[in-house]
C-alpha positions as CSV (number, residue, x, y, z in Angstrom):
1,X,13.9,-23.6,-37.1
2,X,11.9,-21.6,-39.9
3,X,10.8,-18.6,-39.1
4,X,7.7,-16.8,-41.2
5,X,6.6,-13.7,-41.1
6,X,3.0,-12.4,-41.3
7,X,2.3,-10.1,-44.3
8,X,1.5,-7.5,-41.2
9,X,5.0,-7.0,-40.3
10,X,7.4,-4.3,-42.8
11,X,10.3,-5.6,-44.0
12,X,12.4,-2.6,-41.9
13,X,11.1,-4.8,-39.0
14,X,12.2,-7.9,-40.5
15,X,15.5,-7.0,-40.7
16,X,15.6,-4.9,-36.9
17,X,14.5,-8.4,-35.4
18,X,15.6,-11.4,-37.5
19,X,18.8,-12.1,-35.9
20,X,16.9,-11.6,-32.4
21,X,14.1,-14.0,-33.1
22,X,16.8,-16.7,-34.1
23,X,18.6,-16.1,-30.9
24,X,15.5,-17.1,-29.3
25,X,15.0,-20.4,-31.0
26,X,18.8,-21.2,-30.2
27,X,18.4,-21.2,-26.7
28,X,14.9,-21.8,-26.1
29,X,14.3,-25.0,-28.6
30,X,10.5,-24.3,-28.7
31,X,8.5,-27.5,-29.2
32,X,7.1,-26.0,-33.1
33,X,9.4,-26.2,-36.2
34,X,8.2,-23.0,-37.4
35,X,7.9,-19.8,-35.7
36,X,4.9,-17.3,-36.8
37,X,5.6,-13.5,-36.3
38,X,2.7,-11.0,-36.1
39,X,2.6,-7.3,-35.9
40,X,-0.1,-6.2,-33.1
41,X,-1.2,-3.1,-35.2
42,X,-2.4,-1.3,-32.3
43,X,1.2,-0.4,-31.2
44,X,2.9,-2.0,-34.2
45,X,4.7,-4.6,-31.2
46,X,5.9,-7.8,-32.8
47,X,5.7,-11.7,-31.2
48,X,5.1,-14.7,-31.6
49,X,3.3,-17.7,-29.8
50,X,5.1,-21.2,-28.6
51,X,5.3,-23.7,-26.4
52,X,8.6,-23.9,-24.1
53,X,9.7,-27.0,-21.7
54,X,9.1,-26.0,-18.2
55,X,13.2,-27.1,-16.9
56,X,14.4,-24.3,-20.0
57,X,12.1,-21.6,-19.6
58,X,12.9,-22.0,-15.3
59,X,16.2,-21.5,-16.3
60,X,16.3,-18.4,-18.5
61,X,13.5,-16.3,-17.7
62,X,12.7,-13.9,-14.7
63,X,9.8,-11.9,-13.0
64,X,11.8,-9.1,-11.4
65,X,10.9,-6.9,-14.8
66,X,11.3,-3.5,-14.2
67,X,9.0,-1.4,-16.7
68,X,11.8,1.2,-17.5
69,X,15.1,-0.3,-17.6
70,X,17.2,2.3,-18.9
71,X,16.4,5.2,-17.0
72,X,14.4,3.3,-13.4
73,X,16.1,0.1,-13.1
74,X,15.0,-0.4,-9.5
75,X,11.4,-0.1,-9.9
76,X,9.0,-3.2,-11.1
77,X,5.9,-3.3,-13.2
78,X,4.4,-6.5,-11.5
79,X,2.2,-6.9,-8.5
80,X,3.6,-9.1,-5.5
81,X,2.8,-12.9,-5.8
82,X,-0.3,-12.7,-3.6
83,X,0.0,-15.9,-1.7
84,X,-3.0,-16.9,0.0
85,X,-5.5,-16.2,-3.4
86,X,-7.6,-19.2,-4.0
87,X,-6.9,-18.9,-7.5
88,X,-3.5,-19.6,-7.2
89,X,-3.6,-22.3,-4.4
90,X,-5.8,-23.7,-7.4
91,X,-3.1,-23.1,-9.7
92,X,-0.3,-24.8,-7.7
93,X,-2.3,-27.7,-7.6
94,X,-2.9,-28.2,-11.2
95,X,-0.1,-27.8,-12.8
96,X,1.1,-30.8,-10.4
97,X,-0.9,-32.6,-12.4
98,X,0.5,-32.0,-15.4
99,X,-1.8,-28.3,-16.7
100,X,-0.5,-26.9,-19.3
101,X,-1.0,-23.3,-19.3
102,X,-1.1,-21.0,-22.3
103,X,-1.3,-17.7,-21.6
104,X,2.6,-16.4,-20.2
105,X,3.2,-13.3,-21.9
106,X,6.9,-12.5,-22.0
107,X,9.5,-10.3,-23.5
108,X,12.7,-11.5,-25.4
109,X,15.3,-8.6,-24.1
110,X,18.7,-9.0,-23.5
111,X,19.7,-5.8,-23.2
112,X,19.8,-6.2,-18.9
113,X,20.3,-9.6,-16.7
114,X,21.7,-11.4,-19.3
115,X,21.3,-14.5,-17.9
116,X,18.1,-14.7,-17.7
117,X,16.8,-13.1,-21.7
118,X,12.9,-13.7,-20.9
119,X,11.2,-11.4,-19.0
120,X,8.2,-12.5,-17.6
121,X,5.6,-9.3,-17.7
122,X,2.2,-11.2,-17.7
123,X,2.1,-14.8,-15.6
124,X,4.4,-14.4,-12.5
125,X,1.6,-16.2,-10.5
126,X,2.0,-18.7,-13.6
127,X,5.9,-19.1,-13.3
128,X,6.3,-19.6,-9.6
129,X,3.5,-22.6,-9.8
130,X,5.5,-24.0,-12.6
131,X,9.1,-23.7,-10.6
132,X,6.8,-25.4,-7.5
133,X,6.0,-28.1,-9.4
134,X,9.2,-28.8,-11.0
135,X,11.1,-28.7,-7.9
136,X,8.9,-31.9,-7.4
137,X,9.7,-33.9,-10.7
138,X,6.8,-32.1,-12.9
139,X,7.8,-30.4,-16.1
140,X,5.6,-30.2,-19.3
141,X,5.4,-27.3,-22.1
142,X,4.1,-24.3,-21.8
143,X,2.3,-21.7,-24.2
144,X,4.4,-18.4,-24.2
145,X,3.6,-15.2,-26.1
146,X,6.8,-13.8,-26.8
147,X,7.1,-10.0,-28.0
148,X,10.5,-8.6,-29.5
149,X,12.3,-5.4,-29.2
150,X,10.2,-3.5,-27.1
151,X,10.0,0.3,-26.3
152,X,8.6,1.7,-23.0
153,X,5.1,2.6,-24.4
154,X,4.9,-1.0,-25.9
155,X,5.8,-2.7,-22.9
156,X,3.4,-0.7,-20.6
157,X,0.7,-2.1,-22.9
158,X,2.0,-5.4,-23.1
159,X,1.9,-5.3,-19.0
160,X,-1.8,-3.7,-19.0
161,X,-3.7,-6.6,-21.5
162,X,-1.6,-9.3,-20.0
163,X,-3.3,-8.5,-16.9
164,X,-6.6,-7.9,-18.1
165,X,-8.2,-11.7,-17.2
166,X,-6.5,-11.6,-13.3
167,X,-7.7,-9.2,-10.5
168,X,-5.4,-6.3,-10.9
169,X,-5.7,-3.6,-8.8
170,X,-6.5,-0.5,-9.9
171,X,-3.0,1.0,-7.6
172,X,-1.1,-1.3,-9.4
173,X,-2.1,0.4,-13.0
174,X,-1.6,3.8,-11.5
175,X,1.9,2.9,-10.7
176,X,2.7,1.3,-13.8
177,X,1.5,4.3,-15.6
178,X,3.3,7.1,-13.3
179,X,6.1,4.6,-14.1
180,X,6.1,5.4,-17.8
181,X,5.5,9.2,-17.3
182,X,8.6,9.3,-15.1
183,X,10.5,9.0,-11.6
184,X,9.3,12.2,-10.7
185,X,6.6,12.0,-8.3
186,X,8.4,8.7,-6.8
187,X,11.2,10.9,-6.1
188,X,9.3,13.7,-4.4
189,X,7.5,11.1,-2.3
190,X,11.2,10.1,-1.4
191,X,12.5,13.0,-0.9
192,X,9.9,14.3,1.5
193,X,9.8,10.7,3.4
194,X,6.3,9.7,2.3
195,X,8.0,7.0,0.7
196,X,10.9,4.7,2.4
197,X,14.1,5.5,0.4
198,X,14.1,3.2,-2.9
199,X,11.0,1.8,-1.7
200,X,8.5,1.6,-5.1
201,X,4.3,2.8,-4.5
202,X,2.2,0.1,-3.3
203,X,0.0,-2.0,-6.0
204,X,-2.5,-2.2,-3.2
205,X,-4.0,0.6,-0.4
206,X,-4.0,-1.9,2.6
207,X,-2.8,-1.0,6.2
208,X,0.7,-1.0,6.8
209,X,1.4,-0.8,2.8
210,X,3.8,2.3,1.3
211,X,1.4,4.6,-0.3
212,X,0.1,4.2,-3.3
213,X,0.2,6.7,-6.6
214,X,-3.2,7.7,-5.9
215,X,-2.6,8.9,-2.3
216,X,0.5,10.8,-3.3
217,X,-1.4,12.4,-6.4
218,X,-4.4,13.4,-3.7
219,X,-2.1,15.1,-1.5
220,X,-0.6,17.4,-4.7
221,X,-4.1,17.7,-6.3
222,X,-5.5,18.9,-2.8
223,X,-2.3,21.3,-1.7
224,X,-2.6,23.6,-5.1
225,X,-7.0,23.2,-4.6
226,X,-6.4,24.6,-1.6
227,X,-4.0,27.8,-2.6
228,X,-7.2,28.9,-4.5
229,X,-9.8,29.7,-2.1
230,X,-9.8,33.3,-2.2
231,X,-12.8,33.5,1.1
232,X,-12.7,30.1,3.0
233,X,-16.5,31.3,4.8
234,X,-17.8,31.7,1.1
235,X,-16.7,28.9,-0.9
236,X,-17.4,25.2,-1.2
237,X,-13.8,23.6,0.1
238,X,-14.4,19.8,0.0
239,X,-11.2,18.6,-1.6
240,X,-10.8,15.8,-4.0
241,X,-9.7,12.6,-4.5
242,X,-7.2,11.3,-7.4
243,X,-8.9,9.6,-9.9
244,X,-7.5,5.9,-10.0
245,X,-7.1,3.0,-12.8
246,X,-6.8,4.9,-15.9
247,X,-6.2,9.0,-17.0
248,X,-6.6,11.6,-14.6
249,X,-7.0,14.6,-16.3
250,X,-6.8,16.9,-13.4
251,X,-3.9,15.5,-12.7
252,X,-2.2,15.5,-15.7
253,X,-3.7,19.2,-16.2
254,X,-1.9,20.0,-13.0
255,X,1.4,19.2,-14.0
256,X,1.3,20.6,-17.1
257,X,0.1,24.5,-15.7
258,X,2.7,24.0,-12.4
259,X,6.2,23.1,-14.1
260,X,7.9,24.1,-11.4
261,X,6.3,21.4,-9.4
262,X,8.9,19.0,-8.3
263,X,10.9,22.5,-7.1
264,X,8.0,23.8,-4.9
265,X,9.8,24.2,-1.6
266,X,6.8,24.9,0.1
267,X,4.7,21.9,-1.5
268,X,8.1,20.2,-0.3
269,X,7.8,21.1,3.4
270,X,4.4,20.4,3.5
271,X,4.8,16.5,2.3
272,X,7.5,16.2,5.4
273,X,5.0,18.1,7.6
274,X,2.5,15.2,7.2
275,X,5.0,12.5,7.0
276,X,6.0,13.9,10.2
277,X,2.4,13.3,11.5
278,X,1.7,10.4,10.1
279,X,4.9,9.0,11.7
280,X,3.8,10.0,14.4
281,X,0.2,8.9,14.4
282,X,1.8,5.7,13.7
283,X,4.5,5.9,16.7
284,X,1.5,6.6,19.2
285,X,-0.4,3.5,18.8
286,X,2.8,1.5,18.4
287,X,3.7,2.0,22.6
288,X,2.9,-0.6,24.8
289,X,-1.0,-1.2,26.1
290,X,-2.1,0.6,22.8
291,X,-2.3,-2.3,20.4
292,X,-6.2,-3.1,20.9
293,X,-6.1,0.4,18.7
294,X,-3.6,-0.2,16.2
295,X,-6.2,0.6,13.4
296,X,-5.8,4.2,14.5
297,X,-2.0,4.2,13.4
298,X,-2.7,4.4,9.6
299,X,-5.3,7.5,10.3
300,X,-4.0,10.2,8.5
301,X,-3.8,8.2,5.6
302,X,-7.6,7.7,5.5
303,X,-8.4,9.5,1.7
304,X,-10.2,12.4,3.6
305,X,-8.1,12.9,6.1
306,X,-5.3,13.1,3.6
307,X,-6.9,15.2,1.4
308,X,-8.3,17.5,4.2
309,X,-5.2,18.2,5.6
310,X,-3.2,18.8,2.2
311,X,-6.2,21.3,1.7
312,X,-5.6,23.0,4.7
313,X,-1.9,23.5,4.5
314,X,-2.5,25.0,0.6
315,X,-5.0,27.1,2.1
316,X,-2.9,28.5,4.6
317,X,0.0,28.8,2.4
318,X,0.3,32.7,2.6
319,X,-0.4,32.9,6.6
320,X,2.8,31.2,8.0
321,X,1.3,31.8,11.4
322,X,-1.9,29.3,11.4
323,X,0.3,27.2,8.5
324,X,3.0,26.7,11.6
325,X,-0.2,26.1,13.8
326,X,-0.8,23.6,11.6
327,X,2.6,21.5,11.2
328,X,2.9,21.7,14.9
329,X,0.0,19.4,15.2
330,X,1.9,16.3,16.4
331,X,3.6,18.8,19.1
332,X,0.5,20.1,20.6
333,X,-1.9,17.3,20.3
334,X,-2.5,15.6,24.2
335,X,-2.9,12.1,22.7
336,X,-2.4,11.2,19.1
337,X,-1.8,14.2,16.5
338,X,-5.4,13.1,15.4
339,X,-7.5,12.1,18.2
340,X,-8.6,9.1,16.6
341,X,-10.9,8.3,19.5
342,X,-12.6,11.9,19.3
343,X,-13.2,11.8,15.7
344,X,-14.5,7.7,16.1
345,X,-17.4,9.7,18.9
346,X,-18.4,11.9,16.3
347,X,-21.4,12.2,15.0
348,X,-23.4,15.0,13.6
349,X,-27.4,14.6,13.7
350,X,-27.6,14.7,9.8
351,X,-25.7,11.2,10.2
352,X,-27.0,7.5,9.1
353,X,-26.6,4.8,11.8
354,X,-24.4,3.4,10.4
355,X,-21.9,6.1,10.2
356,X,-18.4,5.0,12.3
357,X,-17.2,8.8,12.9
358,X,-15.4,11.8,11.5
359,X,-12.4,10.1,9.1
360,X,-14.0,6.6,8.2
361,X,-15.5,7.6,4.7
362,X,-14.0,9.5,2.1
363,X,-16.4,11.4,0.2
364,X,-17.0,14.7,-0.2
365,X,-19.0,16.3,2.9
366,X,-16.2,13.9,5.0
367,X,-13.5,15.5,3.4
368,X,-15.2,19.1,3.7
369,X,-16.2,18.5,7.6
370,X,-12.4,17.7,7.8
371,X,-11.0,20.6,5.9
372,X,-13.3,22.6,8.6
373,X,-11.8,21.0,11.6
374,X,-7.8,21.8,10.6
375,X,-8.6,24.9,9.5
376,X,-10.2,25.8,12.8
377,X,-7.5,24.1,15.0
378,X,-4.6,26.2,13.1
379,X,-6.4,29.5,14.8
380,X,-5.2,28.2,17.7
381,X,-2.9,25.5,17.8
382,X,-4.4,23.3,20.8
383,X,-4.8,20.0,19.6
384,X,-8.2,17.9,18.5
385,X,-10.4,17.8,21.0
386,X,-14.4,16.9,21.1
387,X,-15.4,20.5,21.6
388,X,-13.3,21.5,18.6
389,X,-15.3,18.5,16.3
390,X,-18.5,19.6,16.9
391,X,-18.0,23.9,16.0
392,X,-16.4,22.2,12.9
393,X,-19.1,20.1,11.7
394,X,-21.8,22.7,12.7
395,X,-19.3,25.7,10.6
396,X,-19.7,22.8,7.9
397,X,-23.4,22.8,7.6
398,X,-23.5,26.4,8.4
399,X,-21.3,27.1,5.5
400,X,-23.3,24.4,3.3
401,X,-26.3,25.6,4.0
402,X,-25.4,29.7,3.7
403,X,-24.1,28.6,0.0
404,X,-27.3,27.3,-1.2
405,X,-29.3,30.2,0.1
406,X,-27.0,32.0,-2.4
407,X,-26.9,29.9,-5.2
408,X,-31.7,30.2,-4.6
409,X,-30.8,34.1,-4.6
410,X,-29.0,34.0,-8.1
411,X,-31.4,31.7,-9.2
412,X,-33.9,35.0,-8.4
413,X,-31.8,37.5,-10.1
């Protein structure tokens, strides 16, 4: 097998990957006589581009990738196999009938599961129509992109333009990218119990899912918001939700002024606080006769419900009284912790027809209306109820209204 080198890659290179790249061709027999390496100058990552028999690329490659070997093993880069798309159904079909596809991308590595030296990080979909139809007698080549000696920046980018021509969800970047940064919000969520233990974010935000990076960011974002507000009557409190699918500056802005972050032992109790509520928000509308409302049991992880109460409990940070008010939520709430059904009736006159009730939208005069209603219930620690709803969305238009009167007056001045 000869292999030639574009004038794009260094000789340093060369000489790092030579004995790699003819390790490949060894075990993979790749249907060309002459393998053509190319440096992607935008992160100076190596590969080349061949077409593999479907019964030897079955047998040495895998999809269970995870982004970070070395230092989060456990933890994978690819979304779930989503089995019902259309796409896919599609897919299965054709490759029956003898498709060729062209577009795998793949790293050689053989520095983990040995056995099986390709890793698979763009075309899982791809692979498990491929090991369908072979199971039934149908094996043809297939185009592979193959990239060499990989570091963790490299491979996240490999992973992000492999995915670029399939739906990818915009969770499923945001975890891929907290993945490169680190284990350290994963851990937190784990270590509070918003995440199952070694249980990886969702790539999706769907019902019964783990949560996803950008819930878990929100809750952070909106628990160090709230320790700010100086005058709660005076100030505009409507929380924020984490930016998804690419940078989030705040968030990254965050982390670098708080280092002591992941330490926070009041951040801490606060994430088993509403893990505690959510469990049980869940646990209520999992008893018998309650499962005509099951799409209350994922309430409090609505994005301004989330966001509301994180606010709340930063905001009440320094008055352990109404912050214990707070918590005890779940304790001293007659029904649910949330009163689903309440905040469903609710309805402020200001309000489209079309509006569902208090905790079915997420932007910001829901979250604000919110942030109004835990704020007043930890005054006294009852619970929920309808009366409580409506002082808290009149206080919100109160306080909304009061604000703009003096932003006209300094306007004047």
């Amino acid at each position: 097998m000869e292999i030639q080198y574009d004038k794009t890659v260094e000789n340093k290179t060369k000489e790092l990957i030579q004995d790699e790249i003819e390790e490949f061709a060894d075990k993979f027999h790749p249907a060309e006589n002459m393998l053509y390496v190319i440096m992607d100058k935008c992160t100076n990552a190596v590969f080349c581009e061949c077409h593999i028999s479907a019964d030897v690329l079955l047998d040495l490659c895998t999809v269970d990738v995870p982004l970070d070997p070395e230092e989060q093993p456990d933890y994978r880069a690819n979304r779930e196999i989503v089995e019902d798309s259309g796409a896919f159904l599609q897919m299965k079909i054709d490759v029956k009938k003898g498709r060729v596809f062209s577009n795998i991308v793949a790293e050689y590595n053989t520095d983990f599961d040995e056995e099986h030296p390709l890793k698979i990080v763009g075309g899982q979909h791809r692979i498990n129509a491929i090991s369908e139809a072979f199971s039934e007698g149908v094996s043809v080549y297939h185009g592979v992109k193959i990239y060499f000696d990989l570091n963790i920046e490299q491979r996240l980018d490999v992973q992000l333009i492999s995915n670029t021509n399939i739906d990818v969800s915009a969770d499923l970047l945001d975890r891929m990218m907290e993945t490169v940064k680190g284990p350290e919000l994963r851990d937190w969520c784990h270590q509070v119990g918003l995440l199952d233990e070694k249980s990886d974010f969702a790539d999706k935000n769907q019902r019964g899912n783990s949560i996803t990076v950008r819930e878990a960011r929100t809750f952070i974002l909106n628990y160090y918001r709230g320790m700010k507000v100086k005058e709660f009557d005076k100030e505009k409190t409507d929380g924020i939700i984490a930016k998804t699918g690419g940078i989030d500056e705040e968030w990254e802005t965050l982390k670098a002024e708080n280092r002591d972050l992941w330490n926070n032992k009041k951040l801490q109790n606060a994430g088993k606080e509403f893990a505690r509520l959510a469990k049980r928000q869940m646990e209520y509308y999992s008893e018998d006769g309650k499962n005509a409302l099951k799409e209350y049991a994922d309430k409090a992880f609505n994005y301004a419900i989330l966001a509301a109460w994180t606010f709340t409990s930063g905001l009440l940070e320094s008055n352990p009284v109404r912050l214990n008010r707070h918590f005890e939520l779940p304790e001293n709430s007659k029904k649910d912790p949330l009163n689903a059904e309440a905040l469903a009736a609710a309805r402020h006159k200001s309000d489209p027809e079309n509006y569902r009730g208090l905790g079915t939208r997420t932007e910001a005069k829901e979250r604000g209306r919110l942030i109004e209603l835990f704020y007043l219930q930890a005054e006294n620690g009852k619970g929920i109820n309808k009366s409580l709803i409506n002082l808290a969305l009149s206080k919100y238009f109160a306080k909304h209204a009061n604000l703009e009167v003096i932003k006209a007056e300094q306007r004047i001045k």
